[in-house]
VEXDREN-2710 file (C-alpha; in Angstrom, 1 decimal):
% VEXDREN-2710
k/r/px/py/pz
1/UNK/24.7/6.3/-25.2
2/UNK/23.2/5.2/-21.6
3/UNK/19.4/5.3/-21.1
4/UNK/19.3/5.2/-17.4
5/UNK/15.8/3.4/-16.3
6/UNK/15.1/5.3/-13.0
7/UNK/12.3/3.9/-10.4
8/UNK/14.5/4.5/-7.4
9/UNK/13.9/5.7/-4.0
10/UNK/17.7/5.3/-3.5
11/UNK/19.1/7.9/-0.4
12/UNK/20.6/11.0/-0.9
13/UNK/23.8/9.0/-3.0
14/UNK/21.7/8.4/-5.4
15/UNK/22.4/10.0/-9.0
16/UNK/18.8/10.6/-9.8
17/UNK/19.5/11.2/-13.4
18/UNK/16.9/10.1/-16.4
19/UNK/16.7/10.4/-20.0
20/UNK/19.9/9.7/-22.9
21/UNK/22.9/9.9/-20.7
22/UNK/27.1/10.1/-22.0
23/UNK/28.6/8.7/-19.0
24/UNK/29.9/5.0/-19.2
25/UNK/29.8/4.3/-15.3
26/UNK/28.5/1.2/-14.4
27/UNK/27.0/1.7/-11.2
28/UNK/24.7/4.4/-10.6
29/UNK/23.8/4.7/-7.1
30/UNK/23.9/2.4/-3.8
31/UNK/21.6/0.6/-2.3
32/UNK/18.9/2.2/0.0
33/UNK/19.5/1.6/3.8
34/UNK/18.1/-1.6/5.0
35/UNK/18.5/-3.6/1.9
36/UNK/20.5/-6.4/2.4
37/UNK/22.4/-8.2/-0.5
38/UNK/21.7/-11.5/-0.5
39/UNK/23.5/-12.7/-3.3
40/UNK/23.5/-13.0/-7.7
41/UNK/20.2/-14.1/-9.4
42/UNK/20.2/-17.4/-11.0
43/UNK/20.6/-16.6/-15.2
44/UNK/18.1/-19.0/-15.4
45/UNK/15.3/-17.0/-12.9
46/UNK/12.3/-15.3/-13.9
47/UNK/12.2/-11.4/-14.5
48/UNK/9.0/-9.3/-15.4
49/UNK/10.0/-5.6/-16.4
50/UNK/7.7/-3.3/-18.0
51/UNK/8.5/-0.8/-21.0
52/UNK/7.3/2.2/-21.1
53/UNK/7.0/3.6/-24.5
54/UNK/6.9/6.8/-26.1
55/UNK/3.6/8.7/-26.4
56/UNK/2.1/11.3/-28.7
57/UNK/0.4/14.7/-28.4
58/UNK/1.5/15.3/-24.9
59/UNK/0.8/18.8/-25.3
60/UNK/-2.3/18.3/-26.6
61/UNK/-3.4/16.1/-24.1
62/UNK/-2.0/18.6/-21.3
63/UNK/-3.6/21.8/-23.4
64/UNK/-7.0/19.1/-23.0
65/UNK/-7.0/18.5/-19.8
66/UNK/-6.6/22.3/-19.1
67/UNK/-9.7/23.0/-21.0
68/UNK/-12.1/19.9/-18.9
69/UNK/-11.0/21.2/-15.5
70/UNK/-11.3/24.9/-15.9
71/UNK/-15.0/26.4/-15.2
72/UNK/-14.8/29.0/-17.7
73/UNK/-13.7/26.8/-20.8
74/UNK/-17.2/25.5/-22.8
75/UNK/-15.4/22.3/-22.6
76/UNK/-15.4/22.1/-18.8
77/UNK/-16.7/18.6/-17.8
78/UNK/-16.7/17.3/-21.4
79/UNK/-14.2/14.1/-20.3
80/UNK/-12.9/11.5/-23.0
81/UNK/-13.5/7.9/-22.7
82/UNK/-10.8/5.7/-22.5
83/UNK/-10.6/5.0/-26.0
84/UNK/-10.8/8.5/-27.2
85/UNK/-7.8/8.9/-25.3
86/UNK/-5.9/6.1/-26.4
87/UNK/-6.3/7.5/-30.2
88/UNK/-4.7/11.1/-28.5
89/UNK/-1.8/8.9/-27.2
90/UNK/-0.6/6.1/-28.8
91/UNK/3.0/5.7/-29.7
92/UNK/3.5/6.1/-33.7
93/UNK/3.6/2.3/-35.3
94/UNK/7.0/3.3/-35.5
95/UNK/7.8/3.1/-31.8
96/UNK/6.0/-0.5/-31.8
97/UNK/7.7/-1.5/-34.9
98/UNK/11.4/-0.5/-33.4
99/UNK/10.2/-1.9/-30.0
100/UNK/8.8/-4.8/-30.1
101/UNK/11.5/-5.4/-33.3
102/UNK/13.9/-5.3/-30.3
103/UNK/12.5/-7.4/-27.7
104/UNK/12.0/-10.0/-30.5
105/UNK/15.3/-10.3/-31.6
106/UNK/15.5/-11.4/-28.2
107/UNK/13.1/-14.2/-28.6
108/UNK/11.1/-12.2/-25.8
109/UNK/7.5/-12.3/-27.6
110/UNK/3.8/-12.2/-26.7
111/UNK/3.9/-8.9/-24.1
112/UNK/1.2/-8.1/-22.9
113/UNK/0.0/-3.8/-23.6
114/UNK/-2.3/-2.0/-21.5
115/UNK/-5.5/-0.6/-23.6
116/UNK/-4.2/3.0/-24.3
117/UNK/-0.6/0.7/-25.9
118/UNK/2.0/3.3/-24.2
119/UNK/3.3/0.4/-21.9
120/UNK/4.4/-3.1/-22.8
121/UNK/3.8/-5.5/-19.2
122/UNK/6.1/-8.4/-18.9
123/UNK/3.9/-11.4/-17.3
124/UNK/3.7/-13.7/-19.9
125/UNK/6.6/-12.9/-21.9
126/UNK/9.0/-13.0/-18.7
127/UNK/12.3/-14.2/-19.8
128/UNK/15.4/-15.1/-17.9
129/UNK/17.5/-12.8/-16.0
130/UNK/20.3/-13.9/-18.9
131/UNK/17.8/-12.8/-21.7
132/UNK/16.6/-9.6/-19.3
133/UNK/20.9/-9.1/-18.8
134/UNK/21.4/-9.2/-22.6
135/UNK/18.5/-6.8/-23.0
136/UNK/19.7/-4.2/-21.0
137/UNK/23.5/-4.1/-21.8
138/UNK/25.3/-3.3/-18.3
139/UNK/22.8/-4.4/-15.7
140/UNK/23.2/-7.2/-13.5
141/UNK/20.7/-8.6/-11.3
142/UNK/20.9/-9.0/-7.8
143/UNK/18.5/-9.8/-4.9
144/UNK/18.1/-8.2/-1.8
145/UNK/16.2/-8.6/1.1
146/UNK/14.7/-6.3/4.0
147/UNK/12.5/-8.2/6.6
148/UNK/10.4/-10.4/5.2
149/UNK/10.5/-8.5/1.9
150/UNK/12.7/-9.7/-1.2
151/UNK/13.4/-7.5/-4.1
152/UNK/15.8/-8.2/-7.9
153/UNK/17.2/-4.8/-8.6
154/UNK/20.4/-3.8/-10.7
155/UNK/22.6/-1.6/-9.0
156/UNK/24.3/-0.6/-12.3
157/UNK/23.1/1.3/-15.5
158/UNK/23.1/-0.2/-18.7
159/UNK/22.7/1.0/-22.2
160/UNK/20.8/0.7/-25.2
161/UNK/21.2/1.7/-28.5
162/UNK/20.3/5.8/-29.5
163/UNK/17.9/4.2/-31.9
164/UNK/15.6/2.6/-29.2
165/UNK/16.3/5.2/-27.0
166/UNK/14.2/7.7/-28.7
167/UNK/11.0/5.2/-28.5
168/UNK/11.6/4.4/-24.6
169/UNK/10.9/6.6/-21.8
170/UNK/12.1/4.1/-18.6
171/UNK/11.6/0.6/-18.0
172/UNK/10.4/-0.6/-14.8
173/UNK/11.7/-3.5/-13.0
174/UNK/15.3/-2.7/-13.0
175/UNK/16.2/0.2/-10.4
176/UNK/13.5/1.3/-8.4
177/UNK/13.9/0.0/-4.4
178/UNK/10.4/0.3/-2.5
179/UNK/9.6/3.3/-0.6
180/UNK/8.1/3.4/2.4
181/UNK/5.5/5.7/4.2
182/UNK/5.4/5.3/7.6
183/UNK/2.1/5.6/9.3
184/UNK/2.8/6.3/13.1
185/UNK/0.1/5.7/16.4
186/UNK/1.9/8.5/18.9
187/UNK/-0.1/6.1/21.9
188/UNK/2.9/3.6/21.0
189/UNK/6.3/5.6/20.7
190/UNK/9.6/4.1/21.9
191/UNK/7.6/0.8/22.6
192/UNK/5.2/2.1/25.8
193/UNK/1.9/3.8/25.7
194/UNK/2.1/6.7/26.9
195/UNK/-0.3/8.2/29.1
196/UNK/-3.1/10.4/27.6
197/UNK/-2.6/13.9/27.3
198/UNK/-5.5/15.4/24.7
199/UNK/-8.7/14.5/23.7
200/UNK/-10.2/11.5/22.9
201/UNK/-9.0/11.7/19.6
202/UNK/-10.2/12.4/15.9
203/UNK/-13.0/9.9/14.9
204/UNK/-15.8/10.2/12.1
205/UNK/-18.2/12.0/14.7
206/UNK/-15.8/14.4/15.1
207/UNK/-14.6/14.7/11.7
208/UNK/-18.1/15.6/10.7
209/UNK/-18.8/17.9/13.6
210/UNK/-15.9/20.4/12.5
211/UNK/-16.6/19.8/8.6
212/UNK/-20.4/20.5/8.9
213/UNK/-21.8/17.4/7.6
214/UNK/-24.8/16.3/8.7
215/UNK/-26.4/12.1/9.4
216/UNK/-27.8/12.9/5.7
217/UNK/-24.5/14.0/3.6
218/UNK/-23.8/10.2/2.9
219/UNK/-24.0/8.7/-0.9
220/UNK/-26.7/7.3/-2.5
221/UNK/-26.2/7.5/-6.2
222/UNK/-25.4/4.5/-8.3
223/UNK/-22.8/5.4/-11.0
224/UNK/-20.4/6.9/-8.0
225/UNK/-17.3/5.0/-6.6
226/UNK/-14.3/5.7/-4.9
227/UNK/-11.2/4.2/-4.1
228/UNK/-7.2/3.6/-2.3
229/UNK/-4.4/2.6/-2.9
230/UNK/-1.9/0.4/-1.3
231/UNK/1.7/-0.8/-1.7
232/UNK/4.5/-2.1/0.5
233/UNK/2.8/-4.9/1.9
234/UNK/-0.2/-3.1/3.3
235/UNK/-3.5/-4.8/3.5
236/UNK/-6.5/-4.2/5.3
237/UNK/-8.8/-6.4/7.1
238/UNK/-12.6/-6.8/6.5
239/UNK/-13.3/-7.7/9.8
240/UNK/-11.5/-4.6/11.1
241/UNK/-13.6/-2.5/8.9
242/UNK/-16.6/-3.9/10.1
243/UNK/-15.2/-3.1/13.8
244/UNK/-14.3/0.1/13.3
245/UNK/-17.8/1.2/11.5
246/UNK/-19.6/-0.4/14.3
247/UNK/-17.8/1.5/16.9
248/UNK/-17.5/4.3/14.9
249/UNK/-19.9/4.7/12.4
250/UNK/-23.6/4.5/13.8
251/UNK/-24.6/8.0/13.5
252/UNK/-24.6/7.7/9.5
253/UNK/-25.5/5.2/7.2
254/UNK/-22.4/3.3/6.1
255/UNK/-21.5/0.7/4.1
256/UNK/-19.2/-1.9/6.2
257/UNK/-17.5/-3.8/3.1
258/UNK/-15.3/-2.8/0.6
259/UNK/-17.3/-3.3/-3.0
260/UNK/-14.0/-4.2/-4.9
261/UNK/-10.3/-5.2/-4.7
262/UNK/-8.5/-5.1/-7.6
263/UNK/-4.9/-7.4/-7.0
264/UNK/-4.3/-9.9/-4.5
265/UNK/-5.0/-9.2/-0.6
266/UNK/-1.9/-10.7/1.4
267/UNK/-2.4/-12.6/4.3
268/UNK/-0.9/-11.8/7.8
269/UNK/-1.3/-8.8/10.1
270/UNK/-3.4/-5.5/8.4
271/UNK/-1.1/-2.5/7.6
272/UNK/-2.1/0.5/9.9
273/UNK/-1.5/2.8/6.5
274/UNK/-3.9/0.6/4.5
275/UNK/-6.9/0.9/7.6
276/UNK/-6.4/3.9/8.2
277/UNK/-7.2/4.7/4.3
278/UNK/-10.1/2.2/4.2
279/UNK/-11.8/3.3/7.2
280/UNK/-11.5/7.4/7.0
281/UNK/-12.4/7.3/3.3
282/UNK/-15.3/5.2/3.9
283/UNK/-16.8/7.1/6.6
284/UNK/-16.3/10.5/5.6
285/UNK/-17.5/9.6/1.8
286/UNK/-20.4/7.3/3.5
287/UNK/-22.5/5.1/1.5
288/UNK/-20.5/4.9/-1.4
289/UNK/-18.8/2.0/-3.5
290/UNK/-15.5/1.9/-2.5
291/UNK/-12.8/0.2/-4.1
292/UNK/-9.4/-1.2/-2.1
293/UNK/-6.6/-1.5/-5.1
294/UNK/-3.8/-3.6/-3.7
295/UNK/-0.5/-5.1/-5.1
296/UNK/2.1/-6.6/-2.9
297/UNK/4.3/-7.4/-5.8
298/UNK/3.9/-10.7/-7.6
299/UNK/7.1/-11.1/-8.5
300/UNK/10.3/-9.6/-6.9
301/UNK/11.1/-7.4/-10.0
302/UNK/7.8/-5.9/-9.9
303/UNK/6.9/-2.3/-8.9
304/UNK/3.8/-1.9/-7.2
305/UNK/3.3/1.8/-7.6
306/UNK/4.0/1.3/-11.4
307/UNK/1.3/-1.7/-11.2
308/UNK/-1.6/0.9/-10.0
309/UNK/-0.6/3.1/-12.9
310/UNK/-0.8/0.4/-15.3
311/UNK/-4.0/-0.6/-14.2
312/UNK/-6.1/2.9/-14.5
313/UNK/-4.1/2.9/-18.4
314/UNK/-6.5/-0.4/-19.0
315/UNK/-9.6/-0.2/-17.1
316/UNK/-12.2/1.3/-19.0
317/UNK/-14.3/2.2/-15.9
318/UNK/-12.6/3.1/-12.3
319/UNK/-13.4/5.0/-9.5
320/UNK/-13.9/8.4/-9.9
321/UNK/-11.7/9.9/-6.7
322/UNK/-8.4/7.9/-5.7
323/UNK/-6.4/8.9/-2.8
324/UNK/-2.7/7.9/-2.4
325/UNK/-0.5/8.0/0.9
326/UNK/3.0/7.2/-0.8
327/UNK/6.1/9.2/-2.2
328/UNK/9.3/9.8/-2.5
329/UNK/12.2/12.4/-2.3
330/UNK/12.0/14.8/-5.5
331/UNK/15.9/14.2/-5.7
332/UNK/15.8/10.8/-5.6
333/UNK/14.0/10.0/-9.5
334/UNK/14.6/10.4/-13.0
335/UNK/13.5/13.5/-14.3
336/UNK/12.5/11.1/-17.4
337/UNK/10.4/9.0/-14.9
338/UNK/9.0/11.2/-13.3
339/UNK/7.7/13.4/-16.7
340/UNK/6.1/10.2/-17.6
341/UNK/4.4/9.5/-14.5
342/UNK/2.7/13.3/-14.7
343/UNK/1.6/12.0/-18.3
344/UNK/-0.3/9.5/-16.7
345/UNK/-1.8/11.7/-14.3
346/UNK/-2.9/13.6/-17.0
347/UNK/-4.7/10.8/-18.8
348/UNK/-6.6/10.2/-15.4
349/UNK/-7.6/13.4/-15.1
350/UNK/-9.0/14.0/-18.7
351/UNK/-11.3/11.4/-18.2
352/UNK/-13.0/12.8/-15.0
353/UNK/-11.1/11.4/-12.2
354/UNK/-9.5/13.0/-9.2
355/UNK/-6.0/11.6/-8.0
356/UNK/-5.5/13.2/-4.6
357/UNK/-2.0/12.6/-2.6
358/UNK/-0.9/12.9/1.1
359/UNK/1.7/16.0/1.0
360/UNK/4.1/14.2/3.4
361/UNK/5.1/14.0/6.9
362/UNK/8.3/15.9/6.9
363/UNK/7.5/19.3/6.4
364/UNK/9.7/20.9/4.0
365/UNK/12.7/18.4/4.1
366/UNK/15.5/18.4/4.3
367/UNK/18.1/17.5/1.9
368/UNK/22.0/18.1/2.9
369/UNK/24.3/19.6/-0.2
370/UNK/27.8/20.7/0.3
371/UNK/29.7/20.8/3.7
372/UNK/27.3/23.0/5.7
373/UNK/25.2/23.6/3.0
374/UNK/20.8/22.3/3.4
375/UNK/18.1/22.8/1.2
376/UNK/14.5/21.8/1.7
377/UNK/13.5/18.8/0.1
378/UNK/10.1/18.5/-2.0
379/UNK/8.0/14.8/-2.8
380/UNK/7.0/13.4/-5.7
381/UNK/3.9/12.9/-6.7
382/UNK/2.9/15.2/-3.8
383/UNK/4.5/17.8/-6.4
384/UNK/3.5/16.6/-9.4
385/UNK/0.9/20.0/-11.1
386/UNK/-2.0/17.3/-12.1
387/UNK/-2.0/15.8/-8.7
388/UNK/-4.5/17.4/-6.0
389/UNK/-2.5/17.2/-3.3
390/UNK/-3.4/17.2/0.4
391/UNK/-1.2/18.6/3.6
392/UNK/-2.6/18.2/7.4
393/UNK/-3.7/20.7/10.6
394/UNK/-4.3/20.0/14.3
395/UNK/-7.1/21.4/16.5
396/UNK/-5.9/24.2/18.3
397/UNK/-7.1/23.5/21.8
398/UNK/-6.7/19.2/21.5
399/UNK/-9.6/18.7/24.1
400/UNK/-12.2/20.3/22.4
401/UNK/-13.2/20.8/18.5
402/UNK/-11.8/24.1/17.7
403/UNK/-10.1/26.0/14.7
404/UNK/-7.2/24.3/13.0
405/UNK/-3.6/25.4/12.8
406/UNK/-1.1/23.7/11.2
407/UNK/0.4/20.2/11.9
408/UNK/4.0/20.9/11.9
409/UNK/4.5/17.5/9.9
410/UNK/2.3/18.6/7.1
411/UNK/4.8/18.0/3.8
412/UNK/4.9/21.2/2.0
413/UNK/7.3/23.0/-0.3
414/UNK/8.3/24.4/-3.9
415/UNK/9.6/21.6/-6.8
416/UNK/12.9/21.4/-8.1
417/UNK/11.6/19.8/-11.1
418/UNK/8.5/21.0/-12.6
419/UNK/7.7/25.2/-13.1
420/UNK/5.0/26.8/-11.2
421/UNK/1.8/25.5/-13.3
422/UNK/-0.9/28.9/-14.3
423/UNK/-3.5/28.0/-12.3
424/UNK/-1.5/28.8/-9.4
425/UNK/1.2/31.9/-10.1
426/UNK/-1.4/34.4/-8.4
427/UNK/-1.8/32.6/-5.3
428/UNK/2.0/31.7/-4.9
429/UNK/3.0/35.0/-5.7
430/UNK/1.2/36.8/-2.9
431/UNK/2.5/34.6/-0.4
432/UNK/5.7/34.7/-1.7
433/UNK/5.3/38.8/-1.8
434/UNK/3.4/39.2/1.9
435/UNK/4.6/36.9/3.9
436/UNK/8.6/36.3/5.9
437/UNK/10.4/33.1/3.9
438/UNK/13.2/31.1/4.9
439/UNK/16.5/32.1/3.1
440/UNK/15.5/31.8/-1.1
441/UNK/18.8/29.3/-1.5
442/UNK/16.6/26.5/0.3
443/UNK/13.7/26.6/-2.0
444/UNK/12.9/27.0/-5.8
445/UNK/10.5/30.0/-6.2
446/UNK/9.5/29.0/-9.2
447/UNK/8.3/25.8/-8.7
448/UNK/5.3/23.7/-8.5
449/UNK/4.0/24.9/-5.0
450/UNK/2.0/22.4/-2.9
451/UNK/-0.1/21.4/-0.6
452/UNK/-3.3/22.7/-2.6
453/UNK/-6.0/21.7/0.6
454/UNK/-5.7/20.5/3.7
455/UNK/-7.5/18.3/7.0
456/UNK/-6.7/17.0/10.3
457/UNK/-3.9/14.9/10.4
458/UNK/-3.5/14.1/13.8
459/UNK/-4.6/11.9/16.6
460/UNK/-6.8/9.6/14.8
461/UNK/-8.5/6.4/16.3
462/UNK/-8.4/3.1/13.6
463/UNK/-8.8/-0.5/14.2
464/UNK/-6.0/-2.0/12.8
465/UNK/-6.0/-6.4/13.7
466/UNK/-9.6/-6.1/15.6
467/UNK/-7.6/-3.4/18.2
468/UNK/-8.9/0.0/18.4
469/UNK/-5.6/2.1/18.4
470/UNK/-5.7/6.1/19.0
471/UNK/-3.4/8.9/18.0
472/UNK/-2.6/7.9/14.3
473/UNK/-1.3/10.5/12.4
474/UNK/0.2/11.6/8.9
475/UNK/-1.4/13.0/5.8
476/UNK/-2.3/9.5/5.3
477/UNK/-5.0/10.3/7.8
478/UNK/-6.2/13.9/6.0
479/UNK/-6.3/12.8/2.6
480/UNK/-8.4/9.8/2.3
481/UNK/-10.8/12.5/4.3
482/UNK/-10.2/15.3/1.4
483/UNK/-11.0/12.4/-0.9
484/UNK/-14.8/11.0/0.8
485/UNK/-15.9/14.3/1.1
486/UNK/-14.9/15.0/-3.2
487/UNK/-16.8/11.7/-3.6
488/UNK/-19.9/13.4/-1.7
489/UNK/-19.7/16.0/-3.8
490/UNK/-19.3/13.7/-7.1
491/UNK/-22.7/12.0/-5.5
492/UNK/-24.4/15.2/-5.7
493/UNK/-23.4/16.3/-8.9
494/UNK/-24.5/12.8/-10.4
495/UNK/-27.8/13.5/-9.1
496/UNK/-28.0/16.5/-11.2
497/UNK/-26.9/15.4/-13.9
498/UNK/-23.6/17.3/-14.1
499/UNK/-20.0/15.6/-14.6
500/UNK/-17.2/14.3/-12.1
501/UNK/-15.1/17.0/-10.5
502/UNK/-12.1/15.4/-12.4
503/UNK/-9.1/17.2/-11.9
504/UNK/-10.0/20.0/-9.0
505/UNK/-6.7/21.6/-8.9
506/UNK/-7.7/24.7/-12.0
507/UNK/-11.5/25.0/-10.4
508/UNK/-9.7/25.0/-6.5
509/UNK/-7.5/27.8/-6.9
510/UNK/-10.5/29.8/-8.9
511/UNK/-12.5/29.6/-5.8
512/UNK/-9.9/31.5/-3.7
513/UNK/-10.3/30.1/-0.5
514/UNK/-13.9/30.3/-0.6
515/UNK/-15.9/27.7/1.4
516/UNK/-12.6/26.6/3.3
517/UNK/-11.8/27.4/6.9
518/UNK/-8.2/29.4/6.4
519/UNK/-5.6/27.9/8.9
520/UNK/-3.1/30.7/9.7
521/UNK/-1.1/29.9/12.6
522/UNK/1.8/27.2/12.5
523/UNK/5.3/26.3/10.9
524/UNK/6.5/23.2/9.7
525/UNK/9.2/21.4/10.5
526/UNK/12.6/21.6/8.4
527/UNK/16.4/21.6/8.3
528/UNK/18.0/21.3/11.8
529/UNK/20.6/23.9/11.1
530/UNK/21.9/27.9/12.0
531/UNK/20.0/29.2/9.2
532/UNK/16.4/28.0/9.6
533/UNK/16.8/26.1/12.8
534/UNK/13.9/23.6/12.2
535/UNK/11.4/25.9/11.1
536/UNK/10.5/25.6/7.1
537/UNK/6.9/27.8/5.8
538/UNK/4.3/29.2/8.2
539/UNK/0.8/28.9/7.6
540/UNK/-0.7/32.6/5.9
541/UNK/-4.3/34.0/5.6
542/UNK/-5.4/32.3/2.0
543/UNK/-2.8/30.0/0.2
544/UNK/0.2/28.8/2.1
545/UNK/2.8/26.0/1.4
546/UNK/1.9/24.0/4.6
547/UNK/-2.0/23.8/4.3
548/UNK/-2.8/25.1/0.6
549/UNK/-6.0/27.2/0.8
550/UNK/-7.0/25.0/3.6
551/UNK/-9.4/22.7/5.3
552/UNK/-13.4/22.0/3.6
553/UNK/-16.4/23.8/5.1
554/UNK/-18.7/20.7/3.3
555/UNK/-21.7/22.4/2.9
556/UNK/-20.3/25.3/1.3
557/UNK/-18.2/24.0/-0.8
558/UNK/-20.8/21.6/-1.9
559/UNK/-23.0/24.7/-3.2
560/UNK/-20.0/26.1/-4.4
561/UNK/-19.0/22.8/-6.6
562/UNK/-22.6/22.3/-7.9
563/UNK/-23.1/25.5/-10.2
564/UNK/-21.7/23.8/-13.0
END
């Protein structure tokens, strides 16, 4: 019996498979393209893996975090602390006394656990790559390198034994390639500016012209934070913040540093992904603590994604809104891996915090099946159900600050993974009912629908290495805006005395549209074929798979959010 330990953004050949598989093939899926072998690792190198273990109550803590985030539950708002729901979760001694059994007989000892003791870390018990090989029956380590970037991955699966199976849900460290998410500047394509053909571009001013928010809608209360995320390298600069806030940011008071990063900055040039977070969520959630967490990878057998999770499962305080530009094909993953991951978004969001993610910038996707055969092709986490998840728009008329239609990049779609979750069935099903759909082969009805909101995605100015660049764009750009205005609101309600929003998702579809601008014009981009020629969902009046319910009106959905 294989357990096949998934992490993999591995192309369209990959076999995303997860869970107890029967099949004794060795190697599971190529490598990604770019990804260059450089050779065998030395038995004698480091490896750090991390083991993910299993947890209890998962329904209860799913029935749980139901009851915090819905308004008309008496338990709306009532949180747990970390430690409450570490006693909800915790694998059975069992689990520990069959794992760590295992990784002792090994002589692998002293692991480090994460506070809520579902995951065991490798740092300081990191063996060999002969102890890790011997582990993990059937794997084989190899290095590979793309750029500057060097990565130990085993292109094969391996097995263990049915009996440890049942206590393991994946272990990191062993499959999973980096993805990447590709923030693009449009003033720069095919290596020459291009001339300038709209406006002067999206900035905070104008950001907070077409949301409504005033020189006063900044933060000013104490317990409040927010915070990004980056992986693959990306780092921002403090002196770029500081550039682009004094350019940028006078109308409003601001702060111009980050309060916090948690994991090592790299040196080098600034990633335009992680300025473009830094400075939008910053100056649209203005004035309040915001925290950068960063983690280029330590080792090469780390995974940086994975790190982040581990590090909200044992921090007892974090912000209370993160935002997240990163995916990866649906296909791509272990069902396994992926159920897990939602597990952790669910302990996130029963204690109060909001986990946004950009919906993508490839519309519906496009994955290609048999010989002539296409189906779209949906993200993950963007369609995760405890995951707010944020798609993009466009002004209509690009010189002035108009109505918003929809940016044909914005990701949308239906999962192939994970059912339709209740908060949403009557929204999806009147577009599904009332509106013209591509052919029902490319897409799962029944699925997890996304985006849930949306913002302007396009044509944004960021300094990125103390250069001002315009025309950024990606959901990259809208969600970190989604997320300052949530922390706003947080501010407000701290003021009062009320709770964090925690997970909006039950509480946004509730609300029906209501304080949102409705974008109804637009298509997204798709398959390039005969049946759908390029053209996946169109925007529709209320929900739609392109831009959710829509983009904020501030000030009403403030009122709106503050009733309770």
């Amino acid at each position: 019996i294989l357990l096949h330990m998934p992490w993999g953004r591995l192309t369209e050949y990959c076999c995303a498979l997860g869970g107890i598989l029967s099949t004794h093939a060795l190697h599971c899926c190529r490598v990604p393209r770019g990804w260059v072998h450089t050779g065998r690792v030395a038995p004698s190198d480091r490896v750090q893996l991390t083991f993910a273990l299993k947890q209890q109550n998962v329904d209860r803590l799913r029935e749980l975090l139901g009851l915090v985030s819905n308004p008309d539950s008496p338990q709306y708002g009532k949180f747990l602390t970390l430690e409450e729901v570490t006693s909800l979760v915790h694998p059975s001694d069992l689990t520990h006394k069959v794992v760590w059994g295992w990784l002792q007989s090994h002589g692998v000892a002293a692991c480090h656990t994460v506070l809520t003791q579902d995951f065991l870390h490798h740092v300081k018990c990191a063996s060999s790559f002969r102890v890790a090989e011997t582990l993990l029956p059937g794997s084989e380590f190899h290095r590979y390198r793309k750029g500057r970037r060097s990565v130990v991955r085993s292109p094969a699966r391996y097995s263990v034994h049915a009996d440890l199976a049942q206590h393991l849900d994946f272990v990191g460290g062993v499959h999973r390639f980096p993805t990447e998410m590709q923030t693009v500047s449009r003033a720069w394509t095919n290596g020459a500016r291009h001339e300038a053909k709209f406006h002067l571009g999206v900035t905070p001013v104008v950001l907070r012209s077409r949301y409504n928010l005033t020189a006063a809608d900044v933060g000013s209360a104490e317990n409040n934070s927010q915070a990004v995320a980056q992986f693959l390298e990306q780092f921002y600069h403090p002196a770029d913040l500081a550039e682009f806030m004094a350019i940028f940011g006078s109308g409003f008071k601001h702060m111009s540093q980050v309060a916090r990063v948690v994991g090592t900055q790299g040196g080098g040039k600034a990633g335009l992904e992680a300025s473009l977070d830094v400075e939008y969520i910053m100056s649209t959630g203005a004035n309040i603590s915001t925290w950068v967490f960063t983690n280029p990878g330590r080792h090469e057998s780390q995974e940086p994604f994975l790190q982040w999770m581990l590090l909200l499962s044992n921090m007892s305080s974090v912000p209370w809104v993160h935002t997240v530009s990163y995916g990866d094909d649906e296909d791509s993953l272990a069902a396994a891996y992926m159920m897990r991951i939602n597990n952790e978004f669910m302990k996130a969001g029963i204690r109060g915090i909001s986990i946004l993610f950009a919906s993508g910038d490839s519309g519906a996707g496009c994955r290609h099946l048999t010989k002539g055969t296409n189906a779209f092709r949906p993200s993950f986490p963007a369609s995760s159900p405890y995951v707010t998840t944020v798609g993009g728009t466009s002004f209509k008329n690009p010189f002035q600050v108009t109505y918003e239609v929809t940016d044909y990049i914005s990701g949308g779609g239906f999962s192939n993974i994970f059912p339709m979750p209740d908060y949403q069935l009557a929204a999806v099903s009147a577009y599904l009912k009332g509106t013209t759909l591509p052919p029902k082969t490319y897409f799962n009805t029944s699925g997890r629908a996304y985006p849930d909101i949306a913002a302007l995605s396009d044509n944004y100015w960021v300094v990125s290495n103390r250069v001002p660049i315009p025309w950024v764009s990606g959901t990259s750009a809208s969600t970190p805006v989604v997320g300052g205005m949530l922390s706003l609101i947080n501010d407000q309600r701290f003021l009062k005395g009320l709770p964090s929003l925690g997970f909006l998702n039950p509480r946004l579809y509730q609300l029906k549209g209501q304080a949102l601008f409705d974008v109804t014009e637009g298509c997204h981009l798709s398959c390039l074929d005969d049946q759908v020629e390029g053209k996946g969902f169109c925007a529709a009046p209320s929900w739609d798979p392109v831009t959710g319910w829509g983009t904020p009106n501030y000030p009403s959905l403030l009122a709106t959010l503050l009733d309770k």
